[in-house]
TIZASE-735020 format. One record per residue (C-alpha): x, y, z; residue number from 0. Coordinates in Angstrom, 1 decimal. Layout:
% TIZASE-735020
     east    north       up    nr
        X        Y        Z   NUM
...
This chain:
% TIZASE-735020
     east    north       up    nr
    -25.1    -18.6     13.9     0
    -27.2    -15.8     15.3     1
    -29.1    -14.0     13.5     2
    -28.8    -10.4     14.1     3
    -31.4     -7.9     14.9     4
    -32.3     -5.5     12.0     5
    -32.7     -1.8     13.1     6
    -33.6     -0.3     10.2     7
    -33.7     -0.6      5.7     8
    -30.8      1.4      5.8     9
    -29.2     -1.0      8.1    10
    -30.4     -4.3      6.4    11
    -28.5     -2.8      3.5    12
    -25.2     -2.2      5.8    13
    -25.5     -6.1      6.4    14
    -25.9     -7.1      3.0    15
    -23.0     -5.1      1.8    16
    -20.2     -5.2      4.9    17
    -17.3     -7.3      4.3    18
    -16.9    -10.3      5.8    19
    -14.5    -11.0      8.8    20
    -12.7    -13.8     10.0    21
    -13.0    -15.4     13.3    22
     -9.3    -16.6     15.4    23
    -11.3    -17.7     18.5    24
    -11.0    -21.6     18.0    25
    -13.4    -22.1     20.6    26
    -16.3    -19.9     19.0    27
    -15.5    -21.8     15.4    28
    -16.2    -24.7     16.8    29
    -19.4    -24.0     18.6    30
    -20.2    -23.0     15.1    31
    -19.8    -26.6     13.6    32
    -21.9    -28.2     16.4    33
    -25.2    -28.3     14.7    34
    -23.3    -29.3     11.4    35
    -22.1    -32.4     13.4    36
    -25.4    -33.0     14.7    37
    -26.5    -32.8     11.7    38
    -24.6    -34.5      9.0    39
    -23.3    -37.8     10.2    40
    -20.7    -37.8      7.2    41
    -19.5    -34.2      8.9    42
    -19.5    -36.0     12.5    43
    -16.9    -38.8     11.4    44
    -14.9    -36.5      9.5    45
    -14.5    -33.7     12.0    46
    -12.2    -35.8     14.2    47
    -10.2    -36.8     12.2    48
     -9.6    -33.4     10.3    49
     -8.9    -32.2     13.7    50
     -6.5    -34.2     14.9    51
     -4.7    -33.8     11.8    52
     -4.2    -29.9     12.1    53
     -2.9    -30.6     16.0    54
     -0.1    -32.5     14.0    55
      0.7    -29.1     12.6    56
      2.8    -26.0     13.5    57
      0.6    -22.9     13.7    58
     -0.1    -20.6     11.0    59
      2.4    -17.5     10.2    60
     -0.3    -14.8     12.4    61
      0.4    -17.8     15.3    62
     -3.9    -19.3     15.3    63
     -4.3    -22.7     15.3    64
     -4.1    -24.0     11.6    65
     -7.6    -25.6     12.2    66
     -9.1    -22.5     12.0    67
     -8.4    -22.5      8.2    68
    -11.4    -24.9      7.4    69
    -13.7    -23.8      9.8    70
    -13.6    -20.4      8.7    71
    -13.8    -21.8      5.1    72
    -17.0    -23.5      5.9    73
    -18.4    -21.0      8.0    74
    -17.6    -18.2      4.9    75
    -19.9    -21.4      2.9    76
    -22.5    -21.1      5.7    77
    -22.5    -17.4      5.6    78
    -23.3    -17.2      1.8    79
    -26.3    -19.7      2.6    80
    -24.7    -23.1      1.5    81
    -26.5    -26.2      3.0    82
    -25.0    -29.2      1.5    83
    -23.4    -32.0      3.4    84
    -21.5    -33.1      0.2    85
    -20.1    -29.5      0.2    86
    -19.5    -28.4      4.0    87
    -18.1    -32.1      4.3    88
    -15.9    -31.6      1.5    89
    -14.8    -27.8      2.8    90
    -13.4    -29.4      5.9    91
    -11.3    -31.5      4.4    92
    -10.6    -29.7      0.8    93
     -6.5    -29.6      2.4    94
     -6.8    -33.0      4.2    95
     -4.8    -34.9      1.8    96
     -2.2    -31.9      0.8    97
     -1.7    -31.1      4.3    98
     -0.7    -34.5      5.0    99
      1.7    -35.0      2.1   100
      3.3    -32.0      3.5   101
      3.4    -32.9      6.5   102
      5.2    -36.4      5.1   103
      7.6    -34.3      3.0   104
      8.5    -32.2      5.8   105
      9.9    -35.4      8.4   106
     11.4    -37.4      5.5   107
     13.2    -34.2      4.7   108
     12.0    -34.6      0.5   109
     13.3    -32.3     -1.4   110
      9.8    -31.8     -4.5   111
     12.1    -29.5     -6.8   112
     13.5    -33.3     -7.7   113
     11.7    -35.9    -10.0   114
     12.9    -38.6     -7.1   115
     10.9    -36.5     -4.2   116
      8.2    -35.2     -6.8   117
      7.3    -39.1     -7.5   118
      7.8    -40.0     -4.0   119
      5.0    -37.7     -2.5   120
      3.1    -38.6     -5.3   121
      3.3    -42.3     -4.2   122
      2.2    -41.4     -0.5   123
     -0.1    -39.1     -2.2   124
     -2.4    -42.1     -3.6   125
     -1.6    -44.0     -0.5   126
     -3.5    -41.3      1.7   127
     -6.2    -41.1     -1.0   128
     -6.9    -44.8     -1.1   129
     -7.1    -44.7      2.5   130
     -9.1    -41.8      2.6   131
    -11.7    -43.3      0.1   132
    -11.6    -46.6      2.2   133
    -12.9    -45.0      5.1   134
    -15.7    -42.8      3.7   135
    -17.2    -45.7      1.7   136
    -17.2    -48.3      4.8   137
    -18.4    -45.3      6.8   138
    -21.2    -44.8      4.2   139
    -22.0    -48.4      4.3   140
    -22.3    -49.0      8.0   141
    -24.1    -46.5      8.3   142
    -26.6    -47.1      5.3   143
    -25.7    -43.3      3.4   144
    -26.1    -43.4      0.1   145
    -22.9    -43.9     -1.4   146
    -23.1    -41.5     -3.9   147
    -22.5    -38.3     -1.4   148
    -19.4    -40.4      0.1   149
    -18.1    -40.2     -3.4   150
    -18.7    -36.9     -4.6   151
    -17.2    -35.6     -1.4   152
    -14.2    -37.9     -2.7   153
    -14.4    -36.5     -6.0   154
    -14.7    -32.7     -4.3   155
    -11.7    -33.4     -2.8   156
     -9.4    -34.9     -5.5   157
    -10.4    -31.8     -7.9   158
     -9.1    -29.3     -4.7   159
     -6.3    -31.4     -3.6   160
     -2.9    -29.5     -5.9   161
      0.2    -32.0     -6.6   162
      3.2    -31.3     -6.0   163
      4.0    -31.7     -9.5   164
      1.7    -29.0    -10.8   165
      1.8    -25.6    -10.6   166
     -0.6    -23.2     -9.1   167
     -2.2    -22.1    -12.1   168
     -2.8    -26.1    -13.4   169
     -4.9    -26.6    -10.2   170
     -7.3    -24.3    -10.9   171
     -7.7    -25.1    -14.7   172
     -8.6    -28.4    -13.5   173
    -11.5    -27.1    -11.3   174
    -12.9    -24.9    -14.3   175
    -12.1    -27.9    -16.6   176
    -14.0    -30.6    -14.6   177
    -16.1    -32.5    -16.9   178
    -19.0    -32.6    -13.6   179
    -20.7    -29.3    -13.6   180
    -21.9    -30.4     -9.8   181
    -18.3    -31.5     -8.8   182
    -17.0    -28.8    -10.6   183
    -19.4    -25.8     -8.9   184
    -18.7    -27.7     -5.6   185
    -14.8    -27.1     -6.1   186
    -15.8    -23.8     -7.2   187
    -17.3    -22.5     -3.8   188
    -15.0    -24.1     -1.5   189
    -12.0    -22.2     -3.6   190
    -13.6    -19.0     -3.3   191
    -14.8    -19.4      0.5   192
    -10.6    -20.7      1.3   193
     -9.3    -18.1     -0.6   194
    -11.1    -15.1      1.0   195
     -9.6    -16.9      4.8   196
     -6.5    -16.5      3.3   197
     -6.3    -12.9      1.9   198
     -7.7    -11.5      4.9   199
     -4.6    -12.4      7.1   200
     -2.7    -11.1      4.2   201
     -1.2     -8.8      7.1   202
      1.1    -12.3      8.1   203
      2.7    -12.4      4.7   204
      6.3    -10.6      4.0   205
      6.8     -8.3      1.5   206
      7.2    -10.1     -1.4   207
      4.3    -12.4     -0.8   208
      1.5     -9.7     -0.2   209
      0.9     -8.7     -3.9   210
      1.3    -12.6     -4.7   211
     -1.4    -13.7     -2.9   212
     -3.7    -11.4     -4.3   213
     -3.1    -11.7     -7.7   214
     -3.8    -15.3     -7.4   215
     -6.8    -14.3     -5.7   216
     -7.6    -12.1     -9.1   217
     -6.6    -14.9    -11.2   218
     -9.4    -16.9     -9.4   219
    -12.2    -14.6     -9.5   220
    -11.5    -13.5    -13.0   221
    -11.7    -16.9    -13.7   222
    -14.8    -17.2    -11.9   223
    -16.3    -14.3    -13.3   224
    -16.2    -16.0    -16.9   225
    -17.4    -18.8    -15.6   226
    -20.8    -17.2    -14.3   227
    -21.0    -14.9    -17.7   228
    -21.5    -17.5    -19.5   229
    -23.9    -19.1    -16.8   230
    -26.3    -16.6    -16.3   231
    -25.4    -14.2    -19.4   232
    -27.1    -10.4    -19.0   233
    -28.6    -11.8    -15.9   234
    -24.8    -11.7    -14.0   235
    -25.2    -10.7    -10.1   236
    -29.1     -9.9    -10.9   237
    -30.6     -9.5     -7.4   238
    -33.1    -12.2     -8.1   239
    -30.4    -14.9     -9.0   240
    -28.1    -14.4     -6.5   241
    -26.7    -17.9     -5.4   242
    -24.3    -19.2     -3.1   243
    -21.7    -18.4     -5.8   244
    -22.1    -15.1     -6.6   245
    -22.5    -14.2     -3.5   246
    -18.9    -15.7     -2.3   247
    -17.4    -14.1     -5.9   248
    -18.5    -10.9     -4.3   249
    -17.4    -11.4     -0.8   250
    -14.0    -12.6     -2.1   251
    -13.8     -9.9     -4.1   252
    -14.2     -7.2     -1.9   253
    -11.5     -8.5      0.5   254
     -9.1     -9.1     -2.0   255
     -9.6     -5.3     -2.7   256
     -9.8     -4.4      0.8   257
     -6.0     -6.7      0.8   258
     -4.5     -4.6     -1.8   259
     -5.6     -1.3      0.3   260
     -3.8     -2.8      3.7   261
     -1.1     -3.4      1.7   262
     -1.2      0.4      0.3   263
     -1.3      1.7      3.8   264
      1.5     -0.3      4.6   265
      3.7      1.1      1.9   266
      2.5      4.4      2.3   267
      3.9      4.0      6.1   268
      7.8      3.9      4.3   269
      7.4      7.9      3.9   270
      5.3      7.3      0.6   271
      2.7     10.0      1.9   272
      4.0     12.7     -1.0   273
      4.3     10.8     -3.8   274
      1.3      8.7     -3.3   275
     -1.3     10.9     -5.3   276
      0.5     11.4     -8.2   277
      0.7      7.8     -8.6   278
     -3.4      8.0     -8.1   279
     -3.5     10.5    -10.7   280
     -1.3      8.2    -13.1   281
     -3.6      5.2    -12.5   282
     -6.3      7.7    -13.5   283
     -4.9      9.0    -16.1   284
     -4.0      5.7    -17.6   285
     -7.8      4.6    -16.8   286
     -9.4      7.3    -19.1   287
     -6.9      8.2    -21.6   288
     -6.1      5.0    -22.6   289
     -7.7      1.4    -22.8   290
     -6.8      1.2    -19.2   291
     -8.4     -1.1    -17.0   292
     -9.6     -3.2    -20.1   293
     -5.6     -4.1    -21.7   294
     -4.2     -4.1    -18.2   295
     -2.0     -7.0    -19.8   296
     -0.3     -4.9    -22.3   297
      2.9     -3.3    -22.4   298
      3.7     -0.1    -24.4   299
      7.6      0.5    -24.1   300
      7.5      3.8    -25.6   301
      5.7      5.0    -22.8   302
      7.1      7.6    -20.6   303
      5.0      8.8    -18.3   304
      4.6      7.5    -14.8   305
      1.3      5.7    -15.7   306
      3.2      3.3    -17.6   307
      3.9      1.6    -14.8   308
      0.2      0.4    -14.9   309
      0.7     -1.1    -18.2   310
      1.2     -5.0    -17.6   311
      1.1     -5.2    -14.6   312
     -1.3     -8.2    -14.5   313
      1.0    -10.2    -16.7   314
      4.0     -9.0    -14.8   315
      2.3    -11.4    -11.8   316
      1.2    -14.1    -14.1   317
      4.9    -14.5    -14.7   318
      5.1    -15.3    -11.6   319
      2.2    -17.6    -11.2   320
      3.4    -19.8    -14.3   321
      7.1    -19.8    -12.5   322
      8.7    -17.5    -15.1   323
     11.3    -16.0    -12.9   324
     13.1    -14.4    -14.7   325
     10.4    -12.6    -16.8   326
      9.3    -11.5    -13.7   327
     12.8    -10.3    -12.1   328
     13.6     -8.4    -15.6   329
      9.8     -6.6    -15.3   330
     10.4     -5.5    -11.9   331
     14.2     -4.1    -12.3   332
     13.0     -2.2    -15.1   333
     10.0     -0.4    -12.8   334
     12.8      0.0    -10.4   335
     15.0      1.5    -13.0   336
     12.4      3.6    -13.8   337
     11.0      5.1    -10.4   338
     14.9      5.7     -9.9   339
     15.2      8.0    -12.2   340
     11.4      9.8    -12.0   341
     11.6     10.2     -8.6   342
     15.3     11.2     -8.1   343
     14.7     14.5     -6.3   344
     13.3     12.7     -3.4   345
     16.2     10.4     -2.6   346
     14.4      7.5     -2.1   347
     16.3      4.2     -0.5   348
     15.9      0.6     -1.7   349
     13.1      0.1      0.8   350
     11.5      2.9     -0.2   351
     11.8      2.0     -4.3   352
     10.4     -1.2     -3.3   353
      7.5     -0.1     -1.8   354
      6.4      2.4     -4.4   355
      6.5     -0.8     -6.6   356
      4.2     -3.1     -4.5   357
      2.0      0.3     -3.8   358
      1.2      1.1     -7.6   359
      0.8     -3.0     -8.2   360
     -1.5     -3.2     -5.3   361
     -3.2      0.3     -6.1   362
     -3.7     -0.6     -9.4   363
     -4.8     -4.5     -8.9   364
     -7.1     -3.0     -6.4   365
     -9.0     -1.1     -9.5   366
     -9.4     -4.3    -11.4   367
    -11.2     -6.0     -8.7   368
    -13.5     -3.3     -9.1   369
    -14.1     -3.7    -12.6   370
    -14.7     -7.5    -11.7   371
    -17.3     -6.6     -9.1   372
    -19.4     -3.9    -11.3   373
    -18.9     -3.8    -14.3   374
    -20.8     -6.6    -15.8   375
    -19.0     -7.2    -18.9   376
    -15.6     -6.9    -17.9   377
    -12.7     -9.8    -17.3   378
     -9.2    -10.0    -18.1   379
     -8.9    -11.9    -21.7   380
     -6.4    -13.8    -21.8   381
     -6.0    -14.0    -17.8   382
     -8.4    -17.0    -16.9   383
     -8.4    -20.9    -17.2   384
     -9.2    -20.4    -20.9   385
     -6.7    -18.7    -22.3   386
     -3.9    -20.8    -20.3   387
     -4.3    -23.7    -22.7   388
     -1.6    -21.7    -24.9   389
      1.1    -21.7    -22.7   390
């Protein structure tokens, strides 16, 4: 990549804070991976491979070619000044295996919601991993590379890889959980560069989805920012340790919150416009007059006022993210029930009730990313690999 020409301090501040932006134009990605190719041989003999996997498959939802998923992943990586073979190798194919089993699942028309089809991808599941090792470690061999990078990339990639059998949430407590603090910080950036591809084309998702993704975005960095409290303690984000990791917990950050704003617009487009700002005023209300933003996870019944549908509404989505449907579907008729009634005078249809919902979830989520980004102490208790153990 380019480097680009500085005009001024004021300027080399723009570039240090803008938000990053993906990149559709296949062609342009992969110019990008040339010198990684000539490079890293271990990068070379994977990059073929990975790629003629993706042709196998459909194209993504916003209708780009699905191979532009890892390349933007690594070039997010390259972009927050990561040079590791073991990691950019591992980036490519940090879906490999998963996409495959899907793609496995999808012809032999397996139904996972059964044990019978749950243990049957899990079958072809080690078959592609065994294969998969077999082919780094001759590779490594032949070639005379040190093993040990063909196996941390294998390593890398069994910690990103998510069974069928496990649920969202259990992948990612396996990352944090890694008893290999390389393996595990390797998992760790490649999560956090894929997951900020993914919530900017949050504009492909459908209605229900949009909110979704986020949240599991906020699960992630909450998780994350934990994670690098207790790394680098009062020195967090300190200008003078900032690493490949914080930097991505940053850029991830600020386009989940830049997410939850495109989905506010497109709420507001339903004919939200005159209600909108006294649901601002409630979130601010319930900001400064209460805990707010620090027991976003609790729920006080009594509660009439139209901030109370702030309260919770972080565990109202981990509901969802530990498959608690119908904790979830009760939550959300109640908020229903509720704007119903508050805003009766404005005659509101379904769609319209709906989107007042995902607005005040994605208005108010978008606040607790920026907690998460500035203020130094603050996380989510409760809401982070830790404090899943209970459940």
């Amino acid at each position: 990549m380019a480097k680009r020409k500085v005009h001024s301090s004021e300027h080399r501040v723009y570039i240090k804070l803008e938000h990053w932006k993906k990149i559709t134009d296949l062609r342009l990605l992969e110019h990008f991976m040339l010198p990684l190719k000539r490079k890293f041989p271990l990068f070379s003999f994977l990059y073929p491979k990975t790629k003629a996997l993706y042709n196998r498959m459909p194209l993504r939802k916003n209708g780009e070619n699905p191979f532009a998923h890892p390349l933007n992943t690594i070039l997010n990586l390259l972009k927050a000044g990561v040079k590791d073979e073991v990691i950019l190798c591992a980036a490519l194919v940090h879906d490999y295996v998963e996409e495959q089993v899907d793609l496995f699942r999808d012809e032999h028309k397996i139904n996972e919601k059964t044990a019978k089809g749950i243990r049957r991808l899990d079958d072809f599941e080690r078959e592609v991993f065994i294969t998969f090792e077999e082919e780094i470690l001759i590779f490594c061999k032949r070639r005379k590379i040190d093993l040990k990078k063909g196996k941390k990339i294998i390593a890398t990639t069994r910690l990103l890889t998510r069974h069928k059998r496990d649920f969202y949430y259990r992948s990612i407590i396996n990352i944090f959980t890694h008893h290999n603090t390389e393996i595990k910080e390797n998992a760790i950036l490649i999560k956090l560069a894929d997951r900020l591809h993914n919530v900017l084309t949050i504009g492909n998702f459908n209605e229900a989805e949009r909110n979704y993704q986020c949240f599991k975005n906020m699960f992630i960095l909450n998780s994350v920012k934990r994670y690098l409290k207790n790394k680098h303690g009062k020195m967090i984000f300190e200008d003078n340790v900032l690493n490949p990791l914080d930097k991505l917990f940053k850029k991830n950050a600020k386009a989940t919150y830049t997410a939850f704003l495109e989905i506010c617009h497109l709420c507001t487009a339903k004919g939200l416009i005159e209600v909108t700002p006294m649901i601002q005023l409630a979130l601010k209300k319930f900001a400064l007059e209460t805990e707010g933003m620090w027991e976003v996870t609790k729920l006080n019944k009594h509660e009439k006022h139209l901030m109370c549908l702030f309260q919770g509404v972080i565990r109202k989505y981990d509901y969802r993210l530990h498959h608690e449907k119908n904790k979830f579907k009760k939550r959300t008729l109640k908020e229903i029930e509720y704007v119903k009634k508050f805003f009766v005078e404005h005659k509101f249809n379904d769609e319209q009730i709906n989107a007042i919902i995902d607005y005040k979830d994605a208005y108010g989520m978008k606040e607790v990313i920026g907690y998460l980004l500035y203020e130094k102490d603050y996380s989510i208790a409760g809401f982070e690999y830790s404090g899943l153990f209970e459940r």
